[in-house]
N, C-alpha and C positions, 0 to 999 in steps of 0.2 A: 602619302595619305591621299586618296581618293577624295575629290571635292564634289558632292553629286546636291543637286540642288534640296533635293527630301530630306536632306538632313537636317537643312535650318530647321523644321518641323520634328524631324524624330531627336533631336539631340534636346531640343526644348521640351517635345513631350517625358522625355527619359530622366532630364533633371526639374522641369517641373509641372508635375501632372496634372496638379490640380489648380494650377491659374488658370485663370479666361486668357485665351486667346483670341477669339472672336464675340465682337455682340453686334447683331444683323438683326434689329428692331427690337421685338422680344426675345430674342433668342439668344443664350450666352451659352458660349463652348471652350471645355476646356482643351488643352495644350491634348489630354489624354485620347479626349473625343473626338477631335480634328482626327488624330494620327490614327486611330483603330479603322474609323470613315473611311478614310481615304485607305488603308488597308483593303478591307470589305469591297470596296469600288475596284482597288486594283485587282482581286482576287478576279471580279467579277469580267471586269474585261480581258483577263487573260485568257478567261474559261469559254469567251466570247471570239478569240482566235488573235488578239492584238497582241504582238510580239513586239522586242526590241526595237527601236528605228521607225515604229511605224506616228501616225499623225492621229490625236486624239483633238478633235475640236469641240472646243466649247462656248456654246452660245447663251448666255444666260445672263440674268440683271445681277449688280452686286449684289452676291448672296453668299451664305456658307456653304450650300453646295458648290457652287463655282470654285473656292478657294479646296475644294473635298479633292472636284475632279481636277484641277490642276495639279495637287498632288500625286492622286491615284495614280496620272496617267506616268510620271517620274516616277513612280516605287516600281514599276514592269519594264522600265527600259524606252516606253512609249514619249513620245516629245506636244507638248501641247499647244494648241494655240487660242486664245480668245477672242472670240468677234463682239463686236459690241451689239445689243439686245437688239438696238433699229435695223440693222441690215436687212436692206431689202431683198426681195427672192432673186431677181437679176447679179445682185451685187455676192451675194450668198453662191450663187451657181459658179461665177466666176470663180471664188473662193476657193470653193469645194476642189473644184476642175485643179486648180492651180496645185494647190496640197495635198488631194488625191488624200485626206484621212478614213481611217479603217473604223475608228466611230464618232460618235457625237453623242454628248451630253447637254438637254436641250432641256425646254418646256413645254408644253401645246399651245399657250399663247402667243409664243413667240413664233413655232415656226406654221401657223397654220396656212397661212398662204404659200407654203413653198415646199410642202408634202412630192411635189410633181418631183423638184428639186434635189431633193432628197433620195427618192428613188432612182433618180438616175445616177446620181451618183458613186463615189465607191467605198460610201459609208454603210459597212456590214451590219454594226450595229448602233444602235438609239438609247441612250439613259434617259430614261423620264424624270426629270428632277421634281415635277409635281404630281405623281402620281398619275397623272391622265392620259395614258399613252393614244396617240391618234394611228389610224391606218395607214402604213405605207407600204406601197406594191411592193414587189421584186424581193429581193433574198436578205431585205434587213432586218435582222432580229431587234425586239424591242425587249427593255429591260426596266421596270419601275423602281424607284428609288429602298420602295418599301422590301421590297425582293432583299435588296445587300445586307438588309441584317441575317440573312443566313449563310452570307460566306466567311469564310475563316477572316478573325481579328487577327491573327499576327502578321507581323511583317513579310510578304513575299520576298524570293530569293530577285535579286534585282543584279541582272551583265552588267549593266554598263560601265563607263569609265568617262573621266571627267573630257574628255574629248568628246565623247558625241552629242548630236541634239538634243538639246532642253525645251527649246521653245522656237514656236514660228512665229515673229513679230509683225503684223501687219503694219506698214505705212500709212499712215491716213490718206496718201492720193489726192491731198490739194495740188499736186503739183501732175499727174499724170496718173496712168494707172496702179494701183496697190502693189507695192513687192513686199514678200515676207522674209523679212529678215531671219536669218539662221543663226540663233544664240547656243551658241554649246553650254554646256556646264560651268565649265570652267570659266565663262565673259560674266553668266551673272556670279560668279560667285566672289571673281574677284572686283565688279564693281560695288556689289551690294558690301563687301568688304571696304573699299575705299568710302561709299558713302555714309558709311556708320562710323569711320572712322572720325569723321571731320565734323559729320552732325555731334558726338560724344554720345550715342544710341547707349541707352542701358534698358533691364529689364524692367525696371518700375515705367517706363515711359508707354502713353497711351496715344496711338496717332488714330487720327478722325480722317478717314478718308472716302470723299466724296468724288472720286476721281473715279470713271472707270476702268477697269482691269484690261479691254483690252485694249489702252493707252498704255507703254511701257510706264510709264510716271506713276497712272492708276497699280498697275500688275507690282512695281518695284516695293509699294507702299508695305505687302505682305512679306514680299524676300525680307526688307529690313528689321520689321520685328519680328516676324519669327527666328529669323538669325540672331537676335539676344535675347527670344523672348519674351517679348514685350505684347502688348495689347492693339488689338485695331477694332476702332468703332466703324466699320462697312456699314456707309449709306449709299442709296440710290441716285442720289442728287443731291442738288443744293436749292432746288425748287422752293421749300418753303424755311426760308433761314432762322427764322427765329425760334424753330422746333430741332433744326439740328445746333444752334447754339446753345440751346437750353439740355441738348444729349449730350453734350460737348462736355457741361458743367457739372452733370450730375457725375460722368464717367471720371473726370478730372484729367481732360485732354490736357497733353503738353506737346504733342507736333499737329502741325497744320500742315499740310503741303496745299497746294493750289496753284494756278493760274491765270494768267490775270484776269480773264473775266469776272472769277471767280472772287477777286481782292476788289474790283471795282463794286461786285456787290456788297462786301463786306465793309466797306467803306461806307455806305450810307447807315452803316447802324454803328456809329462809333461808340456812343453813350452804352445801347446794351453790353459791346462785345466788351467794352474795359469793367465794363460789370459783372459780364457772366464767365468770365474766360482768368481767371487771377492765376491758375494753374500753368497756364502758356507757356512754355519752353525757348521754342522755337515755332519759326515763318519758315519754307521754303517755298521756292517758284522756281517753274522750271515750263516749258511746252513752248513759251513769245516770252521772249524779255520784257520786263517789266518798266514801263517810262520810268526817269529820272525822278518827276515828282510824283508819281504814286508811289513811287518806294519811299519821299521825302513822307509822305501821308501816313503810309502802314505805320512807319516809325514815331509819327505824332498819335495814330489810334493805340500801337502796342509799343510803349516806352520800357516797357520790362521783358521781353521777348527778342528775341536774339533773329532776323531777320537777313535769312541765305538765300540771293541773290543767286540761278545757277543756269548754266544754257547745257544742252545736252543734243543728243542726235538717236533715232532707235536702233542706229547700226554702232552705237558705243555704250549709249544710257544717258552717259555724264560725260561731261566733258572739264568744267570747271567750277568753280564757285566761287563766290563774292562772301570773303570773313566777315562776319558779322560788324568785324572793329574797326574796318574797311570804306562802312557804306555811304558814312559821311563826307570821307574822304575823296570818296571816288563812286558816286553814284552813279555814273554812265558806261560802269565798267560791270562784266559779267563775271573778273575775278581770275584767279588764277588755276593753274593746272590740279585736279582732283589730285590725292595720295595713289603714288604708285603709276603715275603717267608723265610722256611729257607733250608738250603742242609746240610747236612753230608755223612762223607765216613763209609761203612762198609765194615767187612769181609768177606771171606764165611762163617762164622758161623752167619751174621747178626746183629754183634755187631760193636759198633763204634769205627772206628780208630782214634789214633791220630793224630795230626800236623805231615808231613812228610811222613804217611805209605800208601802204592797202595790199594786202594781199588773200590766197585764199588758206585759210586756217589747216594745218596737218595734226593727226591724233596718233598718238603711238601708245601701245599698251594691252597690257592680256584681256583688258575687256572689249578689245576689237572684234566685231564679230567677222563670221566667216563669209559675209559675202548673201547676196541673194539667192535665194530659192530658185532654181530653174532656170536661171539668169546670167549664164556665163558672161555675157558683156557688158549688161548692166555691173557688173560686180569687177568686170576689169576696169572701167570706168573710177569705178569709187575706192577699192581694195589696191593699192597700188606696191612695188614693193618700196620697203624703207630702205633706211641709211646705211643697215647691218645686213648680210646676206642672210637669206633665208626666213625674212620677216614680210610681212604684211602691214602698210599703214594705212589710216584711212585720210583719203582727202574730202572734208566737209563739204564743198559746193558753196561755203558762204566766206564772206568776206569779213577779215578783221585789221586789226593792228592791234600791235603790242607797244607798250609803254617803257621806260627804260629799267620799270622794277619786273616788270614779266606778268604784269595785270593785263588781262586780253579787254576790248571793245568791239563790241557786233557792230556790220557797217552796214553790211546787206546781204541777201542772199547771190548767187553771181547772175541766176537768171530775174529776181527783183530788179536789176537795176534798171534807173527810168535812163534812158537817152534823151533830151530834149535839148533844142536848139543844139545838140551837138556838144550838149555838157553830160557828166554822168551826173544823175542824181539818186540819194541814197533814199528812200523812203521811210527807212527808221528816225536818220534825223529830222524829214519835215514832219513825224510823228509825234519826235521828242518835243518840240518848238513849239506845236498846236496843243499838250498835252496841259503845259504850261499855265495854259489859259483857264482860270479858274469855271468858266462856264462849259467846261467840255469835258465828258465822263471819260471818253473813249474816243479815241481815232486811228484810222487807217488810210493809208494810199498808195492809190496805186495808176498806175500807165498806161492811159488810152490812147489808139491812134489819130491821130492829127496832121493832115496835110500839108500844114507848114511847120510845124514843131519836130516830126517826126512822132514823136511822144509827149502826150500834155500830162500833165500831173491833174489826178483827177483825188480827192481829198472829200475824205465822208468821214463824217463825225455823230455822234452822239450822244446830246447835252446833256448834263445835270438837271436832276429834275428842280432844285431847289434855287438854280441861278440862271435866269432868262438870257439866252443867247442869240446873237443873229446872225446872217451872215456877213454883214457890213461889219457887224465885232471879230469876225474870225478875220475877213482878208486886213484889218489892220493890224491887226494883231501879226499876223504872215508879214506884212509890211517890215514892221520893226525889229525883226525876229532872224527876216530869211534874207539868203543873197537876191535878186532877181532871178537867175535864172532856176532855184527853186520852188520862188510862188508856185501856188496853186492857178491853174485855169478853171477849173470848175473846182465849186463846193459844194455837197448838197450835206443835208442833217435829217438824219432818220433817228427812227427809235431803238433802231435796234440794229444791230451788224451780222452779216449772215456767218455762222459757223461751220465747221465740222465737226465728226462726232466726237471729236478729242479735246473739242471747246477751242483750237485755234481759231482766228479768223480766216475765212474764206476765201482767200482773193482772187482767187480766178473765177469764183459769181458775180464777187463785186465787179472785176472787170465785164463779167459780160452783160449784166444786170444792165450797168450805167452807161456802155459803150454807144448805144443807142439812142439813150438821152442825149447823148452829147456829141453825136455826130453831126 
């Protein structure tokens, strides 16, 4: 059997047609509607000259179009990739350059400042998702949204096979420049497979996803339930919370995914969410591990809700999970090996550590993907072979240890780690330790240089609004908490932590942001 990713979509339009599948503000689509759309779109880009193999990008805010053309561009053989709305025209050019796709399905708002951008590049043609198509020079054809009701609703004859590209995942580049990760068919099908497994995914369930699409976490949210069926409420954000809690309610949301940023804002509305949310299923987190005690927290806000703890990577998806039955027991733990994979820790010399020892984490499993875009050494780097001839593992870049039942713990990333006075230090755990502290929402840290430290640990927090905090409270609190050589050297407390567009934290702004302060 062929595992091609359109089917989650056409196998659910086919058995049932007239559920909602989507509802994107006012606008509710059934399973029937999705699949005809994205038919119509693919018709259209065929006739437009995009073949099998080739790169369909799509720049668009969560919207039904977006999840149209991400299908369209899999029913011709085409492989998609998502950028997220804000891409600026510099970052977009890169993009472009890098993936070299044959079109783009866009809006005029979004790409008016990068028309130049466009034209030079080697996108033939333009979907107009809002009907407003703008001028672009040179040989790109444009195409309005309004146009695809006249190409043929059936299913287009579709080559492919579950080997070739599905999707180009972009990295979010806190850590260096963007690689796009190369997911064949077959990585998402059998992860989206594992992660519905263990979540217990049926068709009555409605997940609310404020996550954007081209975050694989965001993008995953629609493989999972269309793959049973199921519902998704696509919102744009989580800007104004108490309007998509109250869409939450009316829909009868039962999955949450999120982030932690995202759970730290959901946390100051405890009273509404145990009021307006009775439906709740399931928590998942996954993009930053979540502190010890905020997970202690979600579990005090949602005591009926089943709360999955998960670390993942976008050159696998998923990595592990934390069983709901788990979390008491082992808060500091991100859980064990997904269905259908396994993980081990090695050393530097590449051999397997024991229960207990630091090492850097290995992934084995079909939903490895193939490596980077263009990237042959980036990709030998990370793609290495395994245990068995003729396989591919991946080695994560971050640091864990394993416990003697085979529950993994995050320690660091390998290039996170602080060096100071010549000790390594982990920055998740003087995370965990500051997080503790009832007057602090959020914190983050990270490694400045310092002429007699080598590296000083530099620690930025941001309080609660409803419990006054100082700095004089934070370093006693580090006192009582940490060893010496993990205090903090500087501490500062802002409003707010810089992000990226995946809603990570930022830390290599933070690093550069504060370097200055503190030299």
């Amino acid at each position: 059997m062929t595992m091609l990713v359109q089917q989650f979509l056409e196998s659910s339009a086919h058995s049932k047609p007239a559920k909602v599948a989507l509802v994107c503000g006012e606008r509710r689509m059934t399973y029937r509607e999705v699949d005809v759309a994205a038919n119509r779109l693919a018709h259209a880009l065929a006739e437009a000259g995009v073949q099998r193999g080739d790169r369909v990008t799509v720049l668009l805010e969560n919207s039904a179009e977006a999840v149209v053309a991400i299908f369209g561009a899999l029913k011709i053989g085409a492989a998609f990739m998502v950028l997220h709305p804000s891409t600026k025209p510099d970052k977009l050019a890169l993009l472009l350059d890098d993936a070299a796709p044959c079109a783009l399905v866009t809006q005029s708002t979004l790409v008016q400042g990068a028309l130049d951008v466009i034209a030079a590049s080697s996108v033939a043609c333009v979907v107009w998702a809002d009907d407003r198509p703008l001028p672009i020079q040179g040989r790109a054809r444009s195409i309005c949204w309004h146009e695809l009701a006249s190409c043929p609703a059936e299913r287009p004859f579709c080559p492919a096979i579950d080997l070739d590209l599905a999707a180009l995942i972009y990295t979010s580049g806190s850590t260096g420049q963007p690689k796009g990760v190369m997911v064949a068919h077959a990585n998402m099908w059998s992860v989206a497979s594992s992660i519905n497994t263990y979540l217990m995914s049926a068709a009555d369930d409605v997940i609310l996803n404020v996550l954007p699409l081209a975050f694989g976490y965001g993008l995953y949210q629609i493989m999972l339930a269309f793959q049973v069926g199921a519902r998704v409420i696509l919102e744009k954000s989580f800007a104004y919370p108490a309007h998509v809690i109250s869409l939450a309610r009316q829909e009868g949301v039962t999955g949450l995914p999120g982030v932690p940023t995202l759970f730290a804002l959901l946390l100051k509305y405890p009273d509404l969410l145990q009021r307006e949310l009775p439906s709740l299923r399931y928590l998942t987190n996954a993009g930053a591990a979540l502190h010890p005690s905020h997970i202690l927290q979600l579990r005090s806000a949602f005591p009926w809700a089943r709360l999955y703890s998960m670390y993942g990577q976008t050159e696998c998806q998923r990595v592990c999970y934390l069983p709901p039955e788990e979390v008491d027991r082992r808060p500091a733990s991100v859980g064990i090996a997904i269905p259908n994979t396994e993980v081990y820790i090695v050393g530097d010399d590449g051999r397997r550590l024991p229960a207990g020892e630091i090492g850097e984490l290995v992934v084995r499993g079909s939903h490895v993907t193939r490596g980077y875009w263009r990237a042959p050494e980036l990709t030998a780097e990370r793609f290495r072979p395994g245990p068995f001839s003729g396989e591919m593992v991946l080695y994560t870049g971050d640091l864990f240890r394993m416990d003697e039942d085979g529950f993994l713990y995050f320690v660091a990333r390998k290039d996170d780690v602080i060096k100071s006075r010549g000790e390594k230090v982990s920055p998740r755990e003087v995370e965990a330790a500051v997080c503790e502290l009832s007057g602090v929402a959020e914190a983050a840290v990270v490694g400045v240089p310092d002429p007699l430290l080598g590296q000083a640990i530099l620690l930025v927090i941001v309080p609660r609004e409803d419990v006054p905090i100082t700095e004089r409270d934070i370093r006693a609190h580090c006192a009582r908490t940490l060893e010496d050589f993990m205090l903090p050297k500087h501490v500062r407390i802002v409003a707010e932590l810089p992000r990226t567009a995946n809603g990570k934290v930022d830390k290599q702004q933070l690093g550069r942001e504060f370097s200055l302060c503190v030299a």
